[in-house]
N, C-alpha and C positions, 0 to 999 in steps of 0.2 A: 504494500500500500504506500501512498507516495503522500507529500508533506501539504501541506494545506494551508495557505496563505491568505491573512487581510489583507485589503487594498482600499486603504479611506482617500477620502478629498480628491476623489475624480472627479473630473471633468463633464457635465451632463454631455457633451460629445461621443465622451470616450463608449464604443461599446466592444460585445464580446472581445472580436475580431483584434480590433487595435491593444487591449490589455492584453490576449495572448503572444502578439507579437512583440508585446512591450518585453517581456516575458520569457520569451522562447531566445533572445540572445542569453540565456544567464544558465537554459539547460533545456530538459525536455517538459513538456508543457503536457500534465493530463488534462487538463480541464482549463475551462478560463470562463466564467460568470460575474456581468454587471446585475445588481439585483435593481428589478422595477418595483414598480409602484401596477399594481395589480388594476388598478380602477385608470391610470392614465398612461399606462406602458415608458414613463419618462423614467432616467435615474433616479436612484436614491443618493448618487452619491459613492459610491462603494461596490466592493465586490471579492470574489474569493478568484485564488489560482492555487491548483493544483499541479505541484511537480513530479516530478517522477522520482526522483532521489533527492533527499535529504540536505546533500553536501547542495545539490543544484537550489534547494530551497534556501539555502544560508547566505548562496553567494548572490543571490537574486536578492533577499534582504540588504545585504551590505552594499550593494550594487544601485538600489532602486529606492529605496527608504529616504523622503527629503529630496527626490531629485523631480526635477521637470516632466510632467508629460502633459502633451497639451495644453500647455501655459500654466496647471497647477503644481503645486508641490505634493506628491503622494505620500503616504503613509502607508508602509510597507513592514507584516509582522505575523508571526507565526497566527494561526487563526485558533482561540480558544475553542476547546469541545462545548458542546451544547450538555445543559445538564452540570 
């Protein structure tokens, strides 16, 4: 099972596509979801990315965490378990 990452203070821009590729320079990329707003399909804001290994999820933290995308600064952090 692979590492599972926050992604706050996106961009309402930013969707799947562009966070994966944001992404996928740092390692392999299981997944990559902006989460909406169910009644308006717009961002919330945020979203999860799932890597494939661990180390690729750390260097993608240290890599991504504070940096530029789409004109915001993201916040980039291991994603707490639910529960």
């Amino acid at each position: 099972m692979g590492t599972k990452l926050f992604v706050g203070s996106l961009p309402w821009s930013v969707n799947d596509d562009t966070l994966k590729a944001a992404f996928e320079a740092h390692g392999k990329v299981v997944s990559a979801k902006v989460i909406t707003d169910r009644q308006s399909g717009r961002s919330k804001g945020y979203g999860f990315v799932e890597m494939a290994e661990e180390s690729d999820a750390n260097n993608a933290i240290q890599a991504l965490n504070g940096k530029d995308l789409s004109g915001r600064n993201i916040v980039v952090s291991e994603a707490k378990s639910k529960g």
